[in-house]
N, C-alpha and C positions, 0 to 999 in steps of 0.2 A: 385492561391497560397493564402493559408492561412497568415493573419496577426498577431499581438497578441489580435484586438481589436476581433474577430471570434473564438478565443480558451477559455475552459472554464477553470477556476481555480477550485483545489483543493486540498484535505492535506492527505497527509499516517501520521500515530500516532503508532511511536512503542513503546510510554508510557515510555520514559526513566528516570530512577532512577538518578539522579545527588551524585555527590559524596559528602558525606556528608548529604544527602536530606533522603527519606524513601518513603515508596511505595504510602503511603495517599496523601504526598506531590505531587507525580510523577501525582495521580491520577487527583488530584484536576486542576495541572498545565495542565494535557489534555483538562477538561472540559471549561476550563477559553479560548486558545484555541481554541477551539470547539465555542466557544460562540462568540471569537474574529473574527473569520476567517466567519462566517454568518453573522455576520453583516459587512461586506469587498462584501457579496455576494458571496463567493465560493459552487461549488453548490452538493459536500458531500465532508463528513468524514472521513476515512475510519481506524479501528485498525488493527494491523497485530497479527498473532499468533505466538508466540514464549514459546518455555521452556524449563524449566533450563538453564536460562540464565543469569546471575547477572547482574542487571541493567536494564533490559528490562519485563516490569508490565500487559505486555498485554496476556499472558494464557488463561485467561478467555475471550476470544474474545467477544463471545454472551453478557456476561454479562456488559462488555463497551461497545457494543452498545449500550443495553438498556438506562444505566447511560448516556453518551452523547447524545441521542436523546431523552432522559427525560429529558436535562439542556437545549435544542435549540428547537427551532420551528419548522422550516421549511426543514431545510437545509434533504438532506439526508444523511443517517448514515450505514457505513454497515461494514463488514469486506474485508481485503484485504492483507492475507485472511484467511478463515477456512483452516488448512492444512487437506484435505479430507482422506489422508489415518489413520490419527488419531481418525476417528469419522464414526460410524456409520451412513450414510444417515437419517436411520427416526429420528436419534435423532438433525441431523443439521435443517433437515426440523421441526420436533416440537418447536425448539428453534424458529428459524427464524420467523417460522408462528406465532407464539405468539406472537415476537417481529413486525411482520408486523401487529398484530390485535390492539398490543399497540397505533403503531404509523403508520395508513393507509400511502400507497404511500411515505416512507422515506425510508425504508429500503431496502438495498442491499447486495447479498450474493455471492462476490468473492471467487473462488475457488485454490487453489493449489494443485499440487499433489505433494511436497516435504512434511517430515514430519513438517519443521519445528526447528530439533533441532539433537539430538545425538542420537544412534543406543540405544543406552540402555534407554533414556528418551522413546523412540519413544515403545520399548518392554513393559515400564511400562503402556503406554497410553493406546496400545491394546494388550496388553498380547504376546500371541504367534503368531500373524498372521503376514504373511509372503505376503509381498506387492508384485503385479505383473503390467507389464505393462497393462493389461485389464484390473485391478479391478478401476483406476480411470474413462475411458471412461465410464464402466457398472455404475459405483459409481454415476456419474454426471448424466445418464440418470434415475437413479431409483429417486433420489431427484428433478429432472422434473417432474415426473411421481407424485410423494408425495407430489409436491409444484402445482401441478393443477387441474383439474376438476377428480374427480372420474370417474373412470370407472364401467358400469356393471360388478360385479361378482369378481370389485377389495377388495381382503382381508385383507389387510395391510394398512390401511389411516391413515395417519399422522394428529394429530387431540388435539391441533392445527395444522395447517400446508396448509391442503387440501384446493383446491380454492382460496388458495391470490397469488398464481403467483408471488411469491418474485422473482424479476430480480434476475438471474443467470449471474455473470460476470466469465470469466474464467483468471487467471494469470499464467505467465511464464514467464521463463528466458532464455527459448531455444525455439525450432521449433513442438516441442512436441501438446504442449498447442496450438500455434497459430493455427495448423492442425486443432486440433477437436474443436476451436473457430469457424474456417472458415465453417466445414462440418457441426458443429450444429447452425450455425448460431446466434453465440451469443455475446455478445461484449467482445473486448477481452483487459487484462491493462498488458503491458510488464513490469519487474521489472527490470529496468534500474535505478534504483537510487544504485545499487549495485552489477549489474551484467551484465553492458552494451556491451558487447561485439556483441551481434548477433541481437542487437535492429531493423537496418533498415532489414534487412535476416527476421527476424520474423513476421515483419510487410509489407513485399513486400508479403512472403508466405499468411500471413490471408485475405490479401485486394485482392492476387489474386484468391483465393480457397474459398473465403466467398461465401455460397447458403444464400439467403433470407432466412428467417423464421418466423412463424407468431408474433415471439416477435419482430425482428430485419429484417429490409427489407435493410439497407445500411451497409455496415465494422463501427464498433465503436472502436477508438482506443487511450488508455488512455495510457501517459508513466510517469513514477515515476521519479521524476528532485531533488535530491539532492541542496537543496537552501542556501546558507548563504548572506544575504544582510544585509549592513550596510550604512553608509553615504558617508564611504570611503572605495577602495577598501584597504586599508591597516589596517581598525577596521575590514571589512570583514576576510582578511585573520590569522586574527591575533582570531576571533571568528572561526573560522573556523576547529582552530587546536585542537577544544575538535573534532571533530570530524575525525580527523587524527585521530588523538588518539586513539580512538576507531577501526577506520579500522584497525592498526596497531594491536593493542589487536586481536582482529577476525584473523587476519592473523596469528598471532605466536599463537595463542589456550589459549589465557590470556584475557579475557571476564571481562570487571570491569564496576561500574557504568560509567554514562557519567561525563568523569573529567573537568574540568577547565581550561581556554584556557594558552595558555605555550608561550612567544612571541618566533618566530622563530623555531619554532619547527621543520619543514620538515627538515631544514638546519643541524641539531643535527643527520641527519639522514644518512647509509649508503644510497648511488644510487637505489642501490637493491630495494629498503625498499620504498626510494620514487616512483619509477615506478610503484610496487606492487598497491601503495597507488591509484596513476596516472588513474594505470588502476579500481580498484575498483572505480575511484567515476567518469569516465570519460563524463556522464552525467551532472557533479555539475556545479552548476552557483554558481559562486563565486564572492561577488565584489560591488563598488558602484551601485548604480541609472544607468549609462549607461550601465556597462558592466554586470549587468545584463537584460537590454536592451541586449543588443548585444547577451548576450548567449540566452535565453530565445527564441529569434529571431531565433539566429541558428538549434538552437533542433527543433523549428518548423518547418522553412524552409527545413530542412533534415527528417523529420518522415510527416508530414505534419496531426500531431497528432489533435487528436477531442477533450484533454481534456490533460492538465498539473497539475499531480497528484504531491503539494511538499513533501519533507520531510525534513523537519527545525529543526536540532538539534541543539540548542543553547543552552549553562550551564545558563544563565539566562534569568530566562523566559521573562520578559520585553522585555530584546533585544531580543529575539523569535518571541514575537509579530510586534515588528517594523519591524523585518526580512520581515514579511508577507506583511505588510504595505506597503515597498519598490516594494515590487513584483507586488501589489496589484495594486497597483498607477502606475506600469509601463506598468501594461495592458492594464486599462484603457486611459491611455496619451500616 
């Protein structure tokens, strides 16, 4: 059984707009961040894609990784993730490989096959193409194919791209992705910091159904832990409630920046509303020094995960950082 001193830490970044704040701000408070969280040791980064979305800055996925893996050294940086049916392959693999020639051995290219966003965002992105269940497995194997050694009589190389072997991560929230993680032997990060329901289901399927491969010989399996830590669990819950907030937005189709914490807020709430909530973040550690010990503990002991991906919303960034701090120090102690 895994401990927390055996698991590795790390950060999802969906680059939130604060209310009142602007997108330079949102940016900037990534990289600061980004800068915080490696020297903590966490061992990557990762942005998510989203669009048209108010409040959420990370669209240009490729281009934030650049920018945070230009502010940090070591750490790695990647997305998590590209939404694949938004993007042409040779154009994720040109990007990627560039960004792996930037910054050897940092970069990382998680994949999803949801768009991402809304039916008509998603028509502007690629025009008219009409997404099927094959074109993501075909999708993921052409950018293998783009992002390694050329073949004889190969016509199409991606260039940049060809020969840096940018790790391939695959994400999901269902049993879909875990599959073809397992068949292609690749590492796989469940998005449970939002959509926990089939977490251990996804991960019993990939660790039983994983083949070896010559990138990946064991299961690799990262889960997304929604984090708010504070000194007390009642500054936690009470920072916590920008982050309600925002579920509850997503859930009635009222999408705003990230607001500002509200005291008591769940309680203002009908039943309904709070369960909804419940169930969305049902991953989240919430709470002092011990109890997130305790929960941190728990999610390992039940997933018996390789890697604790956070995602820290907090309206001020400072306590953002501490947030990390809290978490940080609980792993190591």
């Amino acid at each position: 059984m895994k401990n927390l001193h055996d698991v590795k830490l790390s950060m999802l970044d969906l680059v939130a707009v604060r209310e009142g704040g602007t997108v330079a701000e949102a940016l900037a408070i990534s990289l600061r961040t980004a800068q915080h969280v490696e020297a903590l040791g966490f061992t990557r980064y990762w942005l998510a894609e989203h669009h048209n979305m108010p409040g959420i800055a990370s669209s240009a996925t490729a281009v934030l990784v650049g920018y945070i893996a230009g502010g940090t050294k070591h750490m790695r940086v990647g997305s998590g993730g590209v939404m694949l049916p938004n993007h042409a392959p040779l154009v994720v693999a040109e990007a990627f490989g560039t960004l792996a020639e930037l910054y050897p051995n940092r970069i990382d290219l998680g994949l999803g096959r949801a768009p991402g966003t809304d039916q008509l965002t998603m028509r502007a992105l690629r025009r008219d193409r009409v997404e099927t269940e094959a074109d993501f497995p075909r999708d993921v194997a052409e950018l293998q194919q783009l992002l390694g050694t050329p073949q004889a009589g190969q016509r199409v190389v991606a260039m940049p791209g060809a020969g840096t072997g940018v790790p391939i991560w695959l994400l999901g929230s269902s049993l879909f992705s875990a599959r073809l993680a397992a068949e292609r032997g690749l590492p796989y990060a469940f998005a449970s910091h939002f959509a926990p329901a089939q977490l251990l289901q996804a991960i019993a399927v990939y660790r039983s159904q994983f083949r070896p491969s010559p990138s990946l010989a064991e299961p690799y399996v990262i889960i997304g832990v929604p984090l708010i830590a504070a000194p007390t669990d009642e500054e936690a819950e009470f920072l916590a409630s920008s982050t309600y907030q925002r579920v509850l937005g997503i859930l009635r189709g009222d999408r705003r920046c990230l607001p500002p914490p509200v005291a008591d807020f769940l309680a203002q709430l009908a039943p309904q509303e709070r369960r909804a909530i419940d169930d969305f973040l049902g991953a989240a550690v919430i709470g002092g020094p011990e109890a997130v010990r305790a929960g941190l503990t728990g999610l390992l002991q039940a997933t018996q995960a390789d890697e604790l991906m956070l995602v820290c919303d907090i309206f001020d960034a400072d306590l953002r950082l501490s947030s990390l701090d809290i978490a940080a120090a609980v792993c190591a102690g």
